[in-house]
C-alpha positions in Angstrom: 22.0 -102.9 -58.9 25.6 -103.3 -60.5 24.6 -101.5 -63.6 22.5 -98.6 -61.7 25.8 -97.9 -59.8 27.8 -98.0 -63.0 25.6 -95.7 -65.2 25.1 -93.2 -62.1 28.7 -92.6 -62.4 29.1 -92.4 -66.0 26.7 -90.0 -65.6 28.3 -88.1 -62.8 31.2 -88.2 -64.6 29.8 -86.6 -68.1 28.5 -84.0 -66.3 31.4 -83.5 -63.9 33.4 -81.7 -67.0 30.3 -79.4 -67.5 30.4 -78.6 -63.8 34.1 -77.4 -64.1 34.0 -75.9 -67.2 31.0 -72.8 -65.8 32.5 -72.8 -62.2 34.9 -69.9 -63.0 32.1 -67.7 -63.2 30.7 -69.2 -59.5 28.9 -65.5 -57.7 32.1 -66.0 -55.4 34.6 -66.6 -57.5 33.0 -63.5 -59.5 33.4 -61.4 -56.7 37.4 -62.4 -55.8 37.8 -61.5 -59.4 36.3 -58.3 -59.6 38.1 -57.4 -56.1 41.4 -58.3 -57.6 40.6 -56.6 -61.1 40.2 -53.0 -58.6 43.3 -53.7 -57.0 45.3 -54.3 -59.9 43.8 -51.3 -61.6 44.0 -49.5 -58.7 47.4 -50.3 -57.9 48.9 -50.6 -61.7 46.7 -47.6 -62.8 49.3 -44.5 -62.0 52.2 -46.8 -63.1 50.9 -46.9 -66.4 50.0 -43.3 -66.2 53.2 -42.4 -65.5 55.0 -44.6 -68.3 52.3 -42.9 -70.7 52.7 -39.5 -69.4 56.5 -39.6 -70.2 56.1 -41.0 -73.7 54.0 -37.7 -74.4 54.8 -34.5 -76.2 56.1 -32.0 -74.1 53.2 -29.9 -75.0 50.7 -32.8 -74.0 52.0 -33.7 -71.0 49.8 -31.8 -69.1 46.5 -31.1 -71.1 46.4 -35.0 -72.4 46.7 -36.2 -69.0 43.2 -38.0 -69.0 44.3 -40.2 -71.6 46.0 -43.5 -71.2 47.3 -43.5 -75.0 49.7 -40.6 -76.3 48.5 -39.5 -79.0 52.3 -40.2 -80.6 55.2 -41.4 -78.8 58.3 -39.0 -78.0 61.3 -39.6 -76.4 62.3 -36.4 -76.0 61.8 -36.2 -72.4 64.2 -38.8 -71.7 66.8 -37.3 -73.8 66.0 -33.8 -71.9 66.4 -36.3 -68.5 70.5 -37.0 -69.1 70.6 -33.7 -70.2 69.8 -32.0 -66.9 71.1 -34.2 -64.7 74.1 -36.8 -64.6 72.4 -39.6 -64.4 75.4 -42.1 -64.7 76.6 -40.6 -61.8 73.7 -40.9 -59.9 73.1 -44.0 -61.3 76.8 -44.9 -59.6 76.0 -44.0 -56.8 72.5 -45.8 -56.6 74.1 -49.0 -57.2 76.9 -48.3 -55.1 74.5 -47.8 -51.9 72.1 -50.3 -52.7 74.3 -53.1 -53.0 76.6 -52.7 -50.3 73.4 -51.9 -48.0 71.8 -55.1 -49.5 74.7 -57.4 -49.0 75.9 -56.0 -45.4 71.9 -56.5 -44.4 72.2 -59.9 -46.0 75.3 -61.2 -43.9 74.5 -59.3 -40.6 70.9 -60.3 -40.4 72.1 -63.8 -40.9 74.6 -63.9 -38.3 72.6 -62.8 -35.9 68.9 -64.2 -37.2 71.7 -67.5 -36.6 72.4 -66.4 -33.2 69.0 -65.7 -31.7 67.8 -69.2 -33.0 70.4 -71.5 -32.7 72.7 -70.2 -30.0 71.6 -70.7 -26.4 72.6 -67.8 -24.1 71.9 -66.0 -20.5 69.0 -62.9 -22.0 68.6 -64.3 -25.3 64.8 -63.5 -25.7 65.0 -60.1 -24.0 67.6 -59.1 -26.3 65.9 -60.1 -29.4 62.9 -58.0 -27.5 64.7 -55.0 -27.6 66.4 -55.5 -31.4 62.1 -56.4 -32.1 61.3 -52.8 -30.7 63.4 -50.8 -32.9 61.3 -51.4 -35.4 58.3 -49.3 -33.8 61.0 -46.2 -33.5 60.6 -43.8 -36.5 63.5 -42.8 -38.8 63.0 -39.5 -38.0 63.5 -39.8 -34.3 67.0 -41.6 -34.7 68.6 -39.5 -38.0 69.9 -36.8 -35.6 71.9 -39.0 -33.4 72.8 -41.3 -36.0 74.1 -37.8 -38.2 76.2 -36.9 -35.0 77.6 -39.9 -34.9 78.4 -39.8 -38.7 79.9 -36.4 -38.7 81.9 -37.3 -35.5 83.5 -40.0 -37.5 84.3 -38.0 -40.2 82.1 -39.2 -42.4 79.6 -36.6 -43.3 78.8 -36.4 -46.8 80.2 -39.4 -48.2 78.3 -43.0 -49.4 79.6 -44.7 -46.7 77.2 -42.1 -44.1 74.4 -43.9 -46.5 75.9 -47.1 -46.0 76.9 -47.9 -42.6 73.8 -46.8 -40.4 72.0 -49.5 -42.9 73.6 -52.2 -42.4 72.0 -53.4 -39.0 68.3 -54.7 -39.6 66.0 -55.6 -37.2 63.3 -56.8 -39.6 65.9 -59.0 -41.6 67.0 -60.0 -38.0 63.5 -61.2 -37.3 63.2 -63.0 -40.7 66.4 -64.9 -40.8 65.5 -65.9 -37.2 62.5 -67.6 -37.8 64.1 -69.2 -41.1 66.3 -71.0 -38.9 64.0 -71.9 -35.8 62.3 -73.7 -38.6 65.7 -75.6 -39.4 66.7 -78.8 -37.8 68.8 -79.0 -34.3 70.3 -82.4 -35.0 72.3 -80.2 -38.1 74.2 -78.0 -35.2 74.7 -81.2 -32.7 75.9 -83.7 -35.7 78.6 -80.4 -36.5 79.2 -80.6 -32.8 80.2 -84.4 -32.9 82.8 -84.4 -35.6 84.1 -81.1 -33.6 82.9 -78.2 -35.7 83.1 -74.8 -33.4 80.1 -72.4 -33.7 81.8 -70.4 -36.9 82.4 -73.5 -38.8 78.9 -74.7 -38.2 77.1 -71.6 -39.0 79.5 -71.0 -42.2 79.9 -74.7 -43.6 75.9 -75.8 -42.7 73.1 -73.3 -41.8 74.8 -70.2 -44.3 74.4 -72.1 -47.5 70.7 -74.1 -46.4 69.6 -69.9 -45.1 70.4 -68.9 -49.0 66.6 -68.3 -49.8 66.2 -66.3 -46.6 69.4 -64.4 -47.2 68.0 -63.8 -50.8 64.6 -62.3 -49.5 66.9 -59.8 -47.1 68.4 -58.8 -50.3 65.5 -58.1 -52.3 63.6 -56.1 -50.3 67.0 -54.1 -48.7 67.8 -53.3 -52.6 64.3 -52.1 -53.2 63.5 -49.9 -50.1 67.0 -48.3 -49.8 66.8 -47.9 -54.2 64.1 -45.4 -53.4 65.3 -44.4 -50.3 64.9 -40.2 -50.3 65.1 -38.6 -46.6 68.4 -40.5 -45.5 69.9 -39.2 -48.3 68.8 -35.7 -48.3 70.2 -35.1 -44.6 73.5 -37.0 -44.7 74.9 -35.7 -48.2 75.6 -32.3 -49.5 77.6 -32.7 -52.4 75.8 -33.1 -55.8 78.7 -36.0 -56.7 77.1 -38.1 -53.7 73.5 -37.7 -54.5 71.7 -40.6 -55.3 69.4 -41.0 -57.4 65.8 -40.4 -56.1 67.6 -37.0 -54.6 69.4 -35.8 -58.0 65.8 -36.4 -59.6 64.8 -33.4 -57.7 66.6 -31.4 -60.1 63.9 -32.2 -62.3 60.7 -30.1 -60.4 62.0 -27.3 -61.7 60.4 -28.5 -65.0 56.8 -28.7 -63.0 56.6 -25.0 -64.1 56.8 -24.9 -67.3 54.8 -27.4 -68.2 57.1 -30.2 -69.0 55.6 -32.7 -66.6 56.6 -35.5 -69.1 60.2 -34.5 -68.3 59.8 -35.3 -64.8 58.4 -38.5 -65.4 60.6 -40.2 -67.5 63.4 -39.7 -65.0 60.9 -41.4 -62.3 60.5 -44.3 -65.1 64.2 -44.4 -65.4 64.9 -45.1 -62.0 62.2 -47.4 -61.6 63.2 -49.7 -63.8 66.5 -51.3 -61.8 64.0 -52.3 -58.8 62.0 -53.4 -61.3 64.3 -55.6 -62.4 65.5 -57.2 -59.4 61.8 -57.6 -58.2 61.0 -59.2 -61.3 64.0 -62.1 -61.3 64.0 -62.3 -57.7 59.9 -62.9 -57.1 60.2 -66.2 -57.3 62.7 -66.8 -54.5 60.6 -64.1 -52.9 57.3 -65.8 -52.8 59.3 -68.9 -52.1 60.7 -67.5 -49.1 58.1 -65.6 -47.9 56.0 -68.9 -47.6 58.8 -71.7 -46.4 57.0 -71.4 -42.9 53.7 -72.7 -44.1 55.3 -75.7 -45.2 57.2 -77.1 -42.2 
């Protein structure tokens, strides 16, 4: 009975690797990767269009449009971009906004994210409510008020009209929040014992352990605000304090004479920064994003 048992499980076990080795190609597995195949296509598909697009002859921009592959590369378009526009200025500006909205959403949202987790006070949860509900009010219904309020401190048409009414975040509120529910109390009460004040706790314990979720606040501020276009377009008039999604606008005026290719090499060229930080920052991203599963 000894050997029976032994030589059924050699025999499992040499066909165990043949089991493996064919189970990529399992009818379910074949359909998750067909579905994800569409979605990347689908979703890398006008990206790659657009890189190819701008790589194009002016004179093929438009009537080789249906194929992937120039039929020669020219970077003439992105020559013809800095030549129209000042990109290093809008390019200034860009990273000017971006970062200062990135690192002001970064330090608010922890502060309070801090507050509405670890700090016990009279209307706690109906306050976070009411910073929660902001979220469902559209930009559009709040960029009047928020422009009188600009222009009646004097501030109309500068970066920091771009700046300021970005730096309170209800979704990076609600993110740091849950990052530090899923912290431990006993950090805040041991800081208590030696005779740390709420600052000094906050600052010297649950700042530096909250980097990851800080970093995440970052990331996706820099990215959305990168690309932001109707802020920008009511609160500036000046051409020196366009950013640069609105000084790429420019650039339609090329749409009728054909040089599509024109058009999109300044859409690659400001692609590329978010690009970037997506790329190096992913991993703390994806980190991040899934900390909560694993408490």
């Amino acid at each position: 009975m000894t050997t029976t048992t032994a030589e059924k499980a050699s025999s499992d076990s040499g066909r165990s690797p043949g089991i493996s080795h064919h189970a990529w190609y399992a009818p379910s597995k074949l359909g998750k990767y067909v579905i994800l195949l569409i979605g990347t296509l689908l979703t890398l598909g006008p990206v790659l269009w657009t890189i190819s697009t701008s790589l194009r002859p002016v004179t093929e921009s438009l009537g080789a449009s249906a194929n992937l592959i120039p039929s020669s590369l020219d970077f003439g378009s992105y020559r013809d971009v800095f030549e129209q526009v000042d990109m290093k200025l809008l390019i200034l500006n860009s990273v000017l906004v971006t970062a200062a909205c990135a690192i002001g959403q970064m330090i608010t949202a922890a502060m309070a994210g801090y507050v509405f987790a670890k700090v016990d006070f009279r209307g706690r949860n109906a306050l976070f409510a009411i910073v929660l509900a902001t979220m469902m009010v559209p930009m559009q219904v709040t960029i009047v008020p928020v422009f009188m309020l600009i222009r009646g401190m004097g501030l109309s048409d500068t970066l920091l009209a771009l700046i300021l009414p970005a730096i309170p975040t209800a979704f990076g509120t609600f993110l740091m929040r849950q990052y530090f529910l899923g912290l431990p109390d006993e950090l805040s009460e041991a800081a208590q014992i030696d005779g740390a004040g709420p600052w000094r706790t906050f600052f010297s314990i649950f700042a530096p352990l909250a980097t990851p979720g800080m970093a995440i606040v970052g990331i996706l501020a820099f990215n959305y605000h990168w690309n932001e276009f109707f802020r920008p377009l009511i609160m500036t008039i000046s051409e020196e304090n366009f950013t640069l999604p609105l000084g790429l606008v420019s650039l339609q005026g090329n749409m009728g004479t054909g040089s599509v290719a024109t058009v999109l090499a300044g859409v690659v060229i400001s692609m590329i920064p978010a690009l970037a930080v997506f790329i190096f920052g992913q991993r703390t991203l994806r980190e991040g994003l899934t900390a909560g599963s694993h408490r």
